[in-house]
C-alpha positions, 0 to 999 in steps of 0.5 A: 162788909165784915172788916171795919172801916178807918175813921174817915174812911169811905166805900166807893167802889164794891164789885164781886171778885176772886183772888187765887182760889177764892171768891169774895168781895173786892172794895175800894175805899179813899183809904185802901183796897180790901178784897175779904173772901166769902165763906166759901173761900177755903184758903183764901184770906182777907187782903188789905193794900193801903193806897200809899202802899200801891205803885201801878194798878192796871188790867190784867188778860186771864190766859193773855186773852180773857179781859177780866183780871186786874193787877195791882203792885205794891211797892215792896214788889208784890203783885196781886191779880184779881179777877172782876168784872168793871176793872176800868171802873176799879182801875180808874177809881183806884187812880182817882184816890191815888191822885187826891182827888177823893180824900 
């Protein structure tokens, strides 16, 4: 993980993903959700959501069939879809951060 981590701020959850035309490497922190692309991954970018930031996280079917994507939106309308294996896992460990469970 190249992105610096948040005074307090925990890796809980690593899992290989892609966003848009990119690979890379989505982490779920008890802080935020960083997707950060590899080196191979022109065009794509670092992308942060802070866990206050989000309103829904839940499962997202490639081609409305394939169940492999995760989608999260933020509350300023923003949508973003990944695509990874283990999106329950995510999905659940997003809404346990959400919750304050995990601090």
């Amino acid at each position: 993980m190249k992105i610096a981590l948040l005074d307090g701020e925990e890796v809980l959850a690593t899992e290989q993903a892609n966003h848009g035309s990119g690979g890379g490497w989505l982490y779920v922190t008890n802080r935020r959700v960083i997707f950060e692309p590899n080196a191979l991954s022109f065009g794509s970018r670092v992308r942060e959501i802070p866990l206050e930031d989000i309103d829904d996280v839940g499962p997202h079917n490639l081609l409305g069939i394939i169940p492999d994507g995760m989608e999260i939106w933020t509350r300023d309308g923003k949508r973003h879809r990944f695509v990874v294996w283990g999106r329950r896992r995510l999905i659940d460990m997003i809404h346990v951060c959400k919750s304050g469970i995990v601090e």
